[in-house]
MARMARKE-128459 format. One record per residue: x, y, z of N, C-alpha, C, O in turn; residue in three letters; chain; residue number from 1. Coordinates in nm, 2 decimals, decimal comma. Layout:
N
+--------+--------+--------+--------+--------+--------+--------+--------+--------+--------+--------+--------+--------+--------+--------+
:     nx :     ny :     nz :    cax :    cay :    caz :     cx :     cy :     cz :     ox :     oy :     oz : torkol : kolvex : torvex :
+--------+--------+--------+--------+--------+--------+--------+--------+--------+--------+--------+--------+--------+--------+--------+
:      X :      Y :      Z :      X :      Y :      Z :      X :      Y :      Z :      X :      Y :      Z :    ALA :      A :    NUM :
...
+--------+--------+--------+--------+--------+--------+--------+--------+--------+--------+--------+--------+--------+--------+--------+
# end
This chain:
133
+--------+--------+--------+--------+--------+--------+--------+--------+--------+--------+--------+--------+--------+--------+--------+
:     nx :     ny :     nz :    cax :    cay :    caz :     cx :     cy :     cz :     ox :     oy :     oz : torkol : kolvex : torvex :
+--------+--------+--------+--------+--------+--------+--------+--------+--------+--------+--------+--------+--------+--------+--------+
:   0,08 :  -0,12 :   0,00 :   0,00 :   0,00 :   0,00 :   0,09 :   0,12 :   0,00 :   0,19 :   0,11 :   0,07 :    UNK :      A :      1 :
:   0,07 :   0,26 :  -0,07 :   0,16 :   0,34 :  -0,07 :   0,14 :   0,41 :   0,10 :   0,08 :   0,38 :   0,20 :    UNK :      A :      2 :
:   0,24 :   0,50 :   0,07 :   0,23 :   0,58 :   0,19 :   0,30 :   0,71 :   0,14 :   0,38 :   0,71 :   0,04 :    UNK :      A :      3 :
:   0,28 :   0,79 :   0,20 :   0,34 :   0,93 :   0,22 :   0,49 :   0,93 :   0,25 :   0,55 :   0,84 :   0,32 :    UNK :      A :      4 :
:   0,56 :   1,05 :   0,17 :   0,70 :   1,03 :   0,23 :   0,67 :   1,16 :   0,34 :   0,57 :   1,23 :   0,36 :    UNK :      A :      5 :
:   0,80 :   1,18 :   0,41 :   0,83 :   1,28 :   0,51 :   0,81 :   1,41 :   0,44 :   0,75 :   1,50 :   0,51 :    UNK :      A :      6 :
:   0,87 :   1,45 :   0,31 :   0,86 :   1,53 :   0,27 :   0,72 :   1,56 :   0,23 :   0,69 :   1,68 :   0,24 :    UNK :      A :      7 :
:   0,61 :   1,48 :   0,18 :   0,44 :   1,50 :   0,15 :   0,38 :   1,55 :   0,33 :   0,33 :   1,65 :   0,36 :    UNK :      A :      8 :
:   0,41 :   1,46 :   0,41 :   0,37 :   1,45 :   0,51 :   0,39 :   1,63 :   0,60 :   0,31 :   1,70 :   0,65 :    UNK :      A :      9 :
:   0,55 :   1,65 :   0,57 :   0,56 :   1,84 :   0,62 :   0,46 :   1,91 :   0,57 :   0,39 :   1,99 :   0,63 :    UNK :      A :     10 :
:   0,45 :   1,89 :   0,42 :   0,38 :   2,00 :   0,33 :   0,24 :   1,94 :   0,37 :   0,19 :   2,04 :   0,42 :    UNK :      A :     11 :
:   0,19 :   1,87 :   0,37 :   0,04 :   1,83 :   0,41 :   0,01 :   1,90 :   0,52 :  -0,09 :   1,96 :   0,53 :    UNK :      A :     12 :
:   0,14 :   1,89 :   0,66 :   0,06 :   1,97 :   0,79 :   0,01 :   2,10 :   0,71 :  -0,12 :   2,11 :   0,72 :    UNK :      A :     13 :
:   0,09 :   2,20 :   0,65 :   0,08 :   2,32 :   0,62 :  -0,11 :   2,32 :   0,56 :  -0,16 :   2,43 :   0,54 :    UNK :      A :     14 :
:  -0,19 :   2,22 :   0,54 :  -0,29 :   2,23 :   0,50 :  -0,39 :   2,21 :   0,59 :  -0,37 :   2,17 :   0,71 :    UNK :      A :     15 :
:  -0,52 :   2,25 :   0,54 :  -0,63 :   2,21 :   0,68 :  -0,66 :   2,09 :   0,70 :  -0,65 :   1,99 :   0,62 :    UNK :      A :     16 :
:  -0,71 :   2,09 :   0,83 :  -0,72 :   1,92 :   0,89 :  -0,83 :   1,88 :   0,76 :  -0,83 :   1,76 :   0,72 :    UNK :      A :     17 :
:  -0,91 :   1,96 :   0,70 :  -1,01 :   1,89 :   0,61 :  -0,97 :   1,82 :   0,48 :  -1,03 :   1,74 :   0,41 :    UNK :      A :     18 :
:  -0,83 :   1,87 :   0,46 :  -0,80 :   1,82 :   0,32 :  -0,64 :   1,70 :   0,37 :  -0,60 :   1,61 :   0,30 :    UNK :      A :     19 :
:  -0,58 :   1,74 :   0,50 :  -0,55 :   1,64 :   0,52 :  -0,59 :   1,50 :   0,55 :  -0,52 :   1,40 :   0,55 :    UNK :      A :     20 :
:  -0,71 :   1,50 :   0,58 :  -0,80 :   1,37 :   0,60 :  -0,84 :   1,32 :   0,45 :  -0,86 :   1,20 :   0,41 :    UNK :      A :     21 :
:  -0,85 :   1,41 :   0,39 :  -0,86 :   1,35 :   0,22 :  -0,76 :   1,29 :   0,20 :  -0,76 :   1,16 :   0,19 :    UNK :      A :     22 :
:  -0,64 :   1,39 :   0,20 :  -0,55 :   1,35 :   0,16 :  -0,47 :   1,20 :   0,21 :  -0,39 :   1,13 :   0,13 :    UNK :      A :     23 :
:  -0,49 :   1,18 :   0,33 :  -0,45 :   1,03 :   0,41 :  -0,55 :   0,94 :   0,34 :  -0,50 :   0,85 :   0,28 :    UNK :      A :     24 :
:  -0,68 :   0,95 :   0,33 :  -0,78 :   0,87 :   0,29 :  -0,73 :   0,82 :   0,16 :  -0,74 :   0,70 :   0,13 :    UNK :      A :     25 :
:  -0,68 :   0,91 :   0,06 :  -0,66 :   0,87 :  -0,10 :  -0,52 :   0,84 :  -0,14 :  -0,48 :   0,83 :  -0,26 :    UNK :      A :     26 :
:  -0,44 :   0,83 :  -0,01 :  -0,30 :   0,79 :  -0,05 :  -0,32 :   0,61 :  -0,07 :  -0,26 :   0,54 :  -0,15 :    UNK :      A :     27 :
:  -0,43 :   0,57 :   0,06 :  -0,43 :   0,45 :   0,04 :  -0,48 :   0,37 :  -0,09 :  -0,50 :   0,25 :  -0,11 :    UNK :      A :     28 :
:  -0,49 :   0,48 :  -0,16 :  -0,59 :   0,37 :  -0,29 :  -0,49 :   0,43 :  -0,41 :  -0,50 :   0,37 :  -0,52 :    UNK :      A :     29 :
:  -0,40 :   0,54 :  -0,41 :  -0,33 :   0,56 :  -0,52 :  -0,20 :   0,62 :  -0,45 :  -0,19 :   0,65 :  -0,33 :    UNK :      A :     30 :
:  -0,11 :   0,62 :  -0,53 :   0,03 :   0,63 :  -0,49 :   0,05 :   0,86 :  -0,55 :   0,02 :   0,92 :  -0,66 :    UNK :      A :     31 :
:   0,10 :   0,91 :  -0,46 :   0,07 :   1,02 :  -0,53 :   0,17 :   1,13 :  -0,45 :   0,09 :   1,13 :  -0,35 :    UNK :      A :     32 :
:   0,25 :   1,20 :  -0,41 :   0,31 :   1,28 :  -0,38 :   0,27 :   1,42 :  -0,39 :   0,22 :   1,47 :  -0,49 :    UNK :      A :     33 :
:   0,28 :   1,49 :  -0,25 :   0,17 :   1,66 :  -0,20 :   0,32 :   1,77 :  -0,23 :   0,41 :   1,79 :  -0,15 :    UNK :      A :     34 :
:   0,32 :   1,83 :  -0,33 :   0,41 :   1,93 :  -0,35 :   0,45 :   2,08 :  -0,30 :   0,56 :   2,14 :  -0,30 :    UNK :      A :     35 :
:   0,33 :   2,12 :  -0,25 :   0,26 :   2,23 :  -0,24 :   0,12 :   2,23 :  -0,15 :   0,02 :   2,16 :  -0,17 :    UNK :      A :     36 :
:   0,14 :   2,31 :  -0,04 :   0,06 :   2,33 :   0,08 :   0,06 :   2,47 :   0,07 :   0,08 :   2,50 :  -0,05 :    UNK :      A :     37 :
:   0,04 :   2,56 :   0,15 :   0,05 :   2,66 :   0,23 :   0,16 :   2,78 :   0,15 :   0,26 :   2,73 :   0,10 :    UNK :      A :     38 :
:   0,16 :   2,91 :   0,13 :   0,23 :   3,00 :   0,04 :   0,18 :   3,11 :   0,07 :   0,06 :   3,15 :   0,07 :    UNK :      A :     39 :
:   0,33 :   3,18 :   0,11 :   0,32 :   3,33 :   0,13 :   0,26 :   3,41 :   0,02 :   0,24 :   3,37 :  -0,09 :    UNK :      A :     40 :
:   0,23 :   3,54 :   0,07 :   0,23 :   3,64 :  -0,03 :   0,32 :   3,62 :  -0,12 :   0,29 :   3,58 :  -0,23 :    UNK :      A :     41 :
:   0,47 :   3,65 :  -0,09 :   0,57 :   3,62 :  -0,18 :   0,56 :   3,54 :  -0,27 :   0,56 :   3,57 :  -0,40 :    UNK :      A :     42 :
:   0,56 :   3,46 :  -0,23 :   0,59 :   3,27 :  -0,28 :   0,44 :   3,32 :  -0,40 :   0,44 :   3,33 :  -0,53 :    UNK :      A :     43 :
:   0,36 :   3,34 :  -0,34 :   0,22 :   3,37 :  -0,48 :   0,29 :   3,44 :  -0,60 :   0,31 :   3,39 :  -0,71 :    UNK :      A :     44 :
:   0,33 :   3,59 :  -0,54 :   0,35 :   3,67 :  -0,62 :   0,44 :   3,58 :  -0,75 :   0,40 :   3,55 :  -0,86 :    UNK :      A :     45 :
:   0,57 :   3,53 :  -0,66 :   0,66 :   3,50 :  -0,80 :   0,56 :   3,35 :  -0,86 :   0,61 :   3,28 :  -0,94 :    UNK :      A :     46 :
:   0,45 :   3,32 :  -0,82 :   0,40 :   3,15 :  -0,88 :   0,32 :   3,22 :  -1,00 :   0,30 :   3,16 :  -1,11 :    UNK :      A :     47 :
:   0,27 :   3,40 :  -0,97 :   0,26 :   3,45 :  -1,04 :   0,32 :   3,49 :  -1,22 :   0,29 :   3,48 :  -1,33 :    UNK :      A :     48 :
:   0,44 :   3,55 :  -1,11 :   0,54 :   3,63 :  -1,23 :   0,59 :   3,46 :  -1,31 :   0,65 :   3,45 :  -1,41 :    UNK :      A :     49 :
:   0,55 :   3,37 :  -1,25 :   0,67 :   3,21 :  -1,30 :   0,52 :   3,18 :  -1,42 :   0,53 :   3,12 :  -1,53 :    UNK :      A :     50 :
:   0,42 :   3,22 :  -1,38 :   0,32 :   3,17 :  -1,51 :   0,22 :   3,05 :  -1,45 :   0,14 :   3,01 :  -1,54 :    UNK :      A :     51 :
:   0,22 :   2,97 :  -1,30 :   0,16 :   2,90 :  -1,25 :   0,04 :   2,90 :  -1,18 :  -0,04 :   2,81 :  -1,17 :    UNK :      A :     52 :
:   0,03 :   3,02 :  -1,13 :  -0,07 :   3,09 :  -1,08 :  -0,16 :   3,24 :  -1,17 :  -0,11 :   3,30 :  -1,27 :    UNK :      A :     53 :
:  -0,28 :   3,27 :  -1,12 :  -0,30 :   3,41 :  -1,21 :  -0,38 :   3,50 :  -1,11 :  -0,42 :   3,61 :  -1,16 :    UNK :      A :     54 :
:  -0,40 :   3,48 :  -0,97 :  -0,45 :   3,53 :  -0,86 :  -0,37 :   3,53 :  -0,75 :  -0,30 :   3,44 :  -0,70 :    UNK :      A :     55 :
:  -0,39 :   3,67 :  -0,71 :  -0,32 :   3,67 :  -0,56 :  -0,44 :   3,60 :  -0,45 :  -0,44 :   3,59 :  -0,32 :    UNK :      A :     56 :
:  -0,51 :   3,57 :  -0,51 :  -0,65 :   3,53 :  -0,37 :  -0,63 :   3,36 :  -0,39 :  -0,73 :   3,28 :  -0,40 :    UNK :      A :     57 :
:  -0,55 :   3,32 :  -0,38 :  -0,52 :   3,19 :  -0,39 :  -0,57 :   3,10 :  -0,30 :  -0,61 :   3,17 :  -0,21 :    UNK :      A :     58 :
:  -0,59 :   3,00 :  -0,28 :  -0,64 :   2,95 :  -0,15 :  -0,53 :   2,88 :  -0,07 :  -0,54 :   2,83 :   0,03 :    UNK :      A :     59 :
:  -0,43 :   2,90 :  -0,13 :  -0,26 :   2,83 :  -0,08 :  -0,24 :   2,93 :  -0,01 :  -0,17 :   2,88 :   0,08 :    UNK :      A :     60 :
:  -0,25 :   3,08 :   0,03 :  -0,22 :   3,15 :   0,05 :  -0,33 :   3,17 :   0,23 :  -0,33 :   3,25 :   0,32 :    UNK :      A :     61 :
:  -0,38 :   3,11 :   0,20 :  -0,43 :   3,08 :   0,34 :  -0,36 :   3,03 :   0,47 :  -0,25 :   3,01 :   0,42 :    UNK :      A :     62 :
:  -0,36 :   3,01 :   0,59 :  -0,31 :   2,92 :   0,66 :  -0,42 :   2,91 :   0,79 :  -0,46 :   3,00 :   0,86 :    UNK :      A :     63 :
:  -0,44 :   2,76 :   0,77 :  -0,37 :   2,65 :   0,74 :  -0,43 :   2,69 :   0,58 :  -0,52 :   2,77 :   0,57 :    UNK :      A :     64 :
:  -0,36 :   2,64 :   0,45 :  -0,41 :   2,62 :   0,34 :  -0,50 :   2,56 :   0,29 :  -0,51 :   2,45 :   0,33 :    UNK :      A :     65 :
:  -0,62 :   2,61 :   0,19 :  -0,71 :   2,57 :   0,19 :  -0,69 :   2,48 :   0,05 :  -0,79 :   2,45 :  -0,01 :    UNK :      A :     66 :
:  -0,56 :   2,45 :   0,00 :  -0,53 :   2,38 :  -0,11 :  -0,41 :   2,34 :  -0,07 :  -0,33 :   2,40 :   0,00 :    UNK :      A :     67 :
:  -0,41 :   2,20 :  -0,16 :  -0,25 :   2,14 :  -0,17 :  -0,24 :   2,07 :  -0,39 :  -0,32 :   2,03 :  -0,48 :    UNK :      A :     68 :
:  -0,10 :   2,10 :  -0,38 :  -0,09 :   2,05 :  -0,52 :  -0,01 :   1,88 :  -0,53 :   0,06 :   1,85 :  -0,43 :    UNK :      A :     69 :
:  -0,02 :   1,83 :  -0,60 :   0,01 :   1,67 :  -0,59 :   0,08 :   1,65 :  -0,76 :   0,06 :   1,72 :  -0,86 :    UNK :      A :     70 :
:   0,15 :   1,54 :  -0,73 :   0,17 :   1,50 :  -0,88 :   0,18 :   1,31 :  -0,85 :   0,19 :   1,25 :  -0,74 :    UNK :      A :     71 :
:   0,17 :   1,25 :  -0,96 :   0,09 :   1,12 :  -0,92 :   0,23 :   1,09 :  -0,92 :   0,31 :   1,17 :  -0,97 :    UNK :      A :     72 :
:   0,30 :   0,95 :  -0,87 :   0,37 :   0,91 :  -0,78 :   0,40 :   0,76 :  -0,87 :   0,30 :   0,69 :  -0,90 :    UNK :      A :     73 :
:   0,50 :   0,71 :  -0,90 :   0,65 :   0,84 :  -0,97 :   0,58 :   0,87 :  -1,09 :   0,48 :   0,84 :  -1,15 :    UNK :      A :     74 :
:   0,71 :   1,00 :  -1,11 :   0,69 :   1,13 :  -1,13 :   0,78 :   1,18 :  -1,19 :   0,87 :   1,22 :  -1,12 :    UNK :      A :     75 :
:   0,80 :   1,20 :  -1,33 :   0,95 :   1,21 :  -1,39 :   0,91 :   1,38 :  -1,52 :   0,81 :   1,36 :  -1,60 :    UNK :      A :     76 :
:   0,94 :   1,48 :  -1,53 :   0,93 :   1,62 :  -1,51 :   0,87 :   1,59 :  -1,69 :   0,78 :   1,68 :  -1,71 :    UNK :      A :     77 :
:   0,88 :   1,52 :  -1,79 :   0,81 :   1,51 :  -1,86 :   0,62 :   1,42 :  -1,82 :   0,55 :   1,36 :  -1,90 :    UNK :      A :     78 :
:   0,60 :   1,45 :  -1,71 :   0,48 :   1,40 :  -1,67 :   0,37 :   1,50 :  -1,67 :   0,25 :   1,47 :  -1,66 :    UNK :      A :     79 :
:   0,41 :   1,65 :  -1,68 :   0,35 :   1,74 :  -1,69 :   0,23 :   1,73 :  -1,74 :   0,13 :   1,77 :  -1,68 :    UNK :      A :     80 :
:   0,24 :   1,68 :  -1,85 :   0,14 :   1,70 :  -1,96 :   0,04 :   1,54 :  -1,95 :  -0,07 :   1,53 :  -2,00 :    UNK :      A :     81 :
:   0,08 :   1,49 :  -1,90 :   0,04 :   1,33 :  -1,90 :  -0,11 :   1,39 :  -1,76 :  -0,11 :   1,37 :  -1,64 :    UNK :      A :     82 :
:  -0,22 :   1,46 :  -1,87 :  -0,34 :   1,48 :  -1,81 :  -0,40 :   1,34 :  -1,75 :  -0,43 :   1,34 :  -1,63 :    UNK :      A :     83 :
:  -0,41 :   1,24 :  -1,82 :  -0,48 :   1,06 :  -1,75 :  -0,40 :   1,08 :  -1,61 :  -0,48 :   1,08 :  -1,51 :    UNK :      A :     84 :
:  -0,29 :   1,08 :  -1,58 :  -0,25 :   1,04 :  -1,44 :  -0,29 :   1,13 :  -1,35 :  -0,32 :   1,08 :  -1,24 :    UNK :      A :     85 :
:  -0,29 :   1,30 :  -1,37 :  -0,35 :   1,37 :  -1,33 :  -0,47 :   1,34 :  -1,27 :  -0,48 :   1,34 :  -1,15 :    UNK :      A :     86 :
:  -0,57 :   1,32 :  -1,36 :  -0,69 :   1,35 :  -1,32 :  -0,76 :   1,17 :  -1,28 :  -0,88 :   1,14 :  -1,26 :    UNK :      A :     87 :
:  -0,68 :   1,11 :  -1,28 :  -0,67 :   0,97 :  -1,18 :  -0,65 :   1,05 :  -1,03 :  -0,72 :   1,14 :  -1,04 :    UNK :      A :     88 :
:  -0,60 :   1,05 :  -0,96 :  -0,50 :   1,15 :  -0,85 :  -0,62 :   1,19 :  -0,85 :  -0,70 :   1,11 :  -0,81 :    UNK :      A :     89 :
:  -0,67 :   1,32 :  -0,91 :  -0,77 :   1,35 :  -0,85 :  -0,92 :   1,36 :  -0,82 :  -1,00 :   1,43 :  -0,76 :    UNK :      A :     90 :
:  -0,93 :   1,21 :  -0,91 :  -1,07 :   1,19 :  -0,91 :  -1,09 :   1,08 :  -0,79 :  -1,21 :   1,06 :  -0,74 :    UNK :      A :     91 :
:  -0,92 :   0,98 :  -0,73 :  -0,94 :   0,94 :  -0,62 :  -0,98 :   1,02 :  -0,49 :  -1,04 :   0,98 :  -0,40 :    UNK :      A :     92 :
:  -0,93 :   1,16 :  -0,50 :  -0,91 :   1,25 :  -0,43 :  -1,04 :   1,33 :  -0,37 :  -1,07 :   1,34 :  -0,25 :    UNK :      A :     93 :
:  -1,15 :   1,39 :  -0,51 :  -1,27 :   1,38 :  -0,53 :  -1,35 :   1,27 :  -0,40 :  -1,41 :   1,28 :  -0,30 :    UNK :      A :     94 :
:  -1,31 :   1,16 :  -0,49 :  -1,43 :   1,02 :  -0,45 :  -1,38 :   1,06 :  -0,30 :  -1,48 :   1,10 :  -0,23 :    UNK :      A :     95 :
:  -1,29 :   1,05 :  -0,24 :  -1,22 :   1,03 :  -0,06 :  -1,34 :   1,17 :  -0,03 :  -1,45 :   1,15 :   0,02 :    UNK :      A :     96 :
:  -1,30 :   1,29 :  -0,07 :  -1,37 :   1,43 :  -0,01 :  -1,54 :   1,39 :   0,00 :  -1,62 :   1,42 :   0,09 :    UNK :      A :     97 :
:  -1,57 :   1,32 :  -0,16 :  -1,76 :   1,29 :  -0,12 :  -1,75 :   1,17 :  -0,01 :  -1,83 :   1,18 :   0,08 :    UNK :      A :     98 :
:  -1,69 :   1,09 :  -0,01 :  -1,69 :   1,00 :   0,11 :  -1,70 :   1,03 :   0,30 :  -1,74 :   0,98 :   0,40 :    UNK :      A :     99 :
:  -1,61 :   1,15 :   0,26 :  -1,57 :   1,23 :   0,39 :  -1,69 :   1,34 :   0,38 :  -1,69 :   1,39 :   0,49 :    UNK :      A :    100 :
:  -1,78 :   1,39 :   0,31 :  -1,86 :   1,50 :   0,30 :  -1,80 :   1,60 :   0,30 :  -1,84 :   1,68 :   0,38 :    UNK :      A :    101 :
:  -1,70 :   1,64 :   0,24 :  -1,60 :   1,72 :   0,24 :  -1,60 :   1,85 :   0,08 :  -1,52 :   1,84 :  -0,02 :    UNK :      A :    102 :
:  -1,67 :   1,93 :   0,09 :  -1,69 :   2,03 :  -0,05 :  -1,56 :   2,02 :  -0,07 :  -1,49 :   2,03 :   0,03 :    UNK :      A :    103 :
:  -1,49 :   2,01 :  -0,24 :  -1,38 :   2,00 :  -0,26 :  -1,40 :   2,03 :  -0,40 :  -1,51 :   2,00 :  -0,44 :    UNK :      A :    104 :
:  -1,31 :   2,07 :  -0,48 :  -1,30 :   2,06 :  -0,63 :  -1,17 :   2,03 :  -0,67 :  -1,09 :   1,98 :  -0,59 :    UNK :      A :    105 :
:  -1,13 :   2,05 :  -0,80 :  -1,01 :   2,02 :  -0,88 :  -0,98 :   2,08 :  -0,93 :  -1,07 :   2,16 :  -0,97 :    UNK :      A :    106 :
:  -0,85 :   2,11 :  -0,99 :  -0,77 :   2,27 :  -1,08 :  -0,82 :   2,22 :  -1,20 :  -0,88 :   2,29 :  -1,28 :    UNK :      A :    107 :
:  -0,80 :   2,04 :  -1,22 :  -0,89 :   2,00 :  -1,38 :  -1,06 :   2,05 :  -1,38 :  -1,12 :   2,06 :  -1,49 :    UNK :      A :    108 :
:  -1,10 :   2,07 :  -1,29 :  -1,27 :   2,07 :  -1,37 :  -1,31 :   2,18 :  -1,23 :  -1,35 :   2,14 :  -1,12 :    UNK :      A :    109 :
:  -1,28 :   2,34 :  -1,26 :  -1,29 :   2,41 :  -1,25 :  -1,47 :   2,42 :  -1,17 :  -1,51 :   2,44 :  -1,05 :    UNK :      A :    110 :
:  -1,55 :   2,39 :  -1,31 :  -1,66 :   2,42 :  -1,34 :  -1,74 :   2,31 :  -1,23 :  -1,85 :   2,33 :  -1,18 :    UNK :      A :    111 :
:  -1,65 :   2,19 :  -1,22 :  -1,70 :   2,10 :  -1,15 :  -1,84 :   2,04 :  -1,22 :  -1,94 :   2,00 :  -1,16 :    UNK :      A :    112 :
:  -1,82 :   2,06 :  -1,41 :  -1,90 :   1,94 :  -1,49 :  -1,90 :   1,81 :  -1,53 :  -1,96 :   1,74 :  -1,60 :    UNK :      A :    113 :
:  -1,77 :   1,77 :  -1,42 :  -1,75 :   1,64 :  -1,49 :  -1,64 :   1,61 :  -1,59 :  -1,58 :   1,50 :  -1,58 :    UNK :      A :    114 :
:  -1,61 :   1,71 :  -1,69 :  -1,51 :   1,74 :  -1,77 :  -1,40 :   1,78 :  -1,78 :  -1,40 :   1,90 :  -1,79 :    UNK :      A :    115 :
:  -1,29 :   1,74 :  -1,80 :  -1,17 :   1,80 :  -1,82 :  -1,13 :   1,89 :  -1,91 :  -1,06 :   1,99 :  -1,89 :    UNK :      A :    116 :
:  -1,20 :   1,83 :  -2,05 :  -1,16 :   1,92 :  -2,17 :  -1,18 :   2,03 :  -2,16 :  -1,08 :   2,10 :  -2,19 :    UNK :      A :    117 :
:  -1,28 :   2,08 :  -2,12 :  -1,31 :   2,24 :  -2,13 :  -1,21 :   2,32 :  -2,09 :  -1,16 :   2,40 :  -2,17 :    UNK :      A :    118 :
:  -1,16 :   2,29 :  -1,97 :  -1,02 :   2,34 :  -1,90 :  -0,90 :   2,35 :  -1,95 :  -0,80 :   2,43 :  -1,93 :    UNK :      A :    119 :
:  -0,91 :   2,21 :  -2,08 :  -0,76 :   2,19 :  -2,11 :  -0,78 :   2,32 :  -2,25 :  -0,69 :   2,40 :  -2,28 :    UNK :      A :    120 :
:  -0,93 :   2,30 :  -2,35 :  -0,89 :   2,42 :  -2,40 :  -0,92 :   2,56 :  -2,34 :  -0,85 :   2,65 :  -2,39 :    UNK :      A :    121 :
:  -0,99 :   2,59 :  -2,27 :  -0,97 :   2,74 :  -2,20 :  -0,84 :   2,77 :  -2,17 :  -0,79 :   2,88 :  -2,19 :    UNK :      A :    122 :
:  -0,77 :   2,65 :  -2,11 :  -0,58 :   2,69 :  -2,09 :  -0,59 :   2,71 :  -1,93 :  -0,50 :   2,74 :  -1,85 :    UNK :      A :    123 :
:  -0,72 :   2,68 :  -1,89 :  -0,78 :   2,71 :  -1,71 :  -0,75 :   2,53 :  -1,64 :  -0,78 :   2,48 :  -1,53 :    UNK :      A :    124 :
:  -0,68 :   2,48 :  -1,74 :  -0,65 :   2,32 :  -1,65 :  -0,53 :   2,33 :  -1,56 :  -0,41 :   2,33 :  -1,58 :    UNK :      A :    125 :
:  -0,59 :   2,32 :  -1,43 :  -0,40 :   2,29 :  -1,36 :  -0,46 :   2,20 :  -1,26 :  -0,49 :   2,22 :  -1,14 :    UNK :      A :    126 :
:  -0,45 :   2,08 :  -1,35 :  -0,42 :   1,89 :  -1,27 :  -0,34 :   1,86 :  -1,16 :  -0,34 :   1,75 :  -1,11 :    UNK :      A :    127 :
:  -0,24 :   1,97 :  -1,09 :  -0,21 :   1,93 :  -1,02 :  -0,29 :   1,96 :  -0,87 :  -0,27 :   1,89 :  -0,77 :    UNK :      A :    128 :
:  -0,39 :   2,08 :  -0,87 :  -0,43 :   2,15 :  -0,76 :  -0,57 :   2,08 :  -0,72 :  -0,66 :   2,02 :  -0,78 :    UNK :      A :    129 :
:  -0,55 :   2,11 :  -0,60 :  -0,70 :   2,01 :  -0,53 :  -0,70 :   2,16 :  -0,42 :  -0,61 :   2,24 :  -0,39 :    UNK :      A :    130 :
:  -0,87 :   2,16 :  -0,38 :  -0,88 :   2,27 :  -0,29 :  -1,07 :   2,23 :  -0,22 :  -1,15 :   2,15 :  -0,26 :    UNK :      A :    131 :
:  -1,06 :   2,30 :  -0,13 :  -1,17 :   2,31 :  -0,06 :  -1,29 :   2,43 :  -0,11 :  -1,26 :   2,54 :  -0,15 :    UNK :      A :    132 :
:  -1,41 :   2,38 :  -0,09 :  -1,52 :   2,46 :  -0,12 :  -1,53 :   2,56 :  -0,04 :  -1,62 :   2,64 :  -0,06 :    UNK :      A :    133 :
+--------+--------+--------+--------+--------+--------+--------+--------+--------+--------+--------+--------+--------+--------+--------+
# end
């Protein structure tokens, strides 16, 4: 069964108890690594100026954070683009939050229709971000 490394497990505290209980819940059924918790003003601004971000009202920017970013587990820097593993990762992620009663969405389906595509052409897809309602 997977498990969390030390390094998911730091960046996970930085998040709320609501999404870290997701988050423990859906490690057990997929293998997946938490990159991103919690972020300063700073840290936004340049996620900004870097082209990752497009709002300073971020929900990372909360604390505890009301979002964490993930990339599915292994993970090799040409995986970017590899939307299927993505939105596996987060549709376990999804299922854990309605399991937990937990309002949650996904950076893939913004709209929360069910759909990925729309996002991937709006250019509004970012597969790695999971966040609270």
């Amino acid at each position: 069964m997977p498990k969390f490394s030390k390094k998911s497990l730091e960046i996970l505290k930085t998040c709320h108890p609501d999404l870290q209980k997701i988050a423990l819940r859906a490690i057990k059924k997929i293998d997946f690594k938490i990159i991103e918790g919690h972020r300063t003003q700073k840290q936004q601004k340049q996620k900004i100026k870097q082209g990752f971000s497009r709002t300073m009202k971020s929900k990372h920017c909360f604390y505890p954070s009301l979002a964490f970013d993930f990339v599915p587990y292994p993970f090799k820097q040409e995986d970017w683009k590899d939307y299927e593993r993505f939105n596996k990762v987060g549709e376990i992620l999804l299922e854990c939050a309605n399991e937990l009663r937990i309002k949650a969405r996904r950076g893939a389906d913004w709209n929360m229709n069910g759909s990925t595509k729309d996002e991937i052409i709006r250019g509004t897809y970012d597969g790695p971000h999971f966040e609270l309602m």
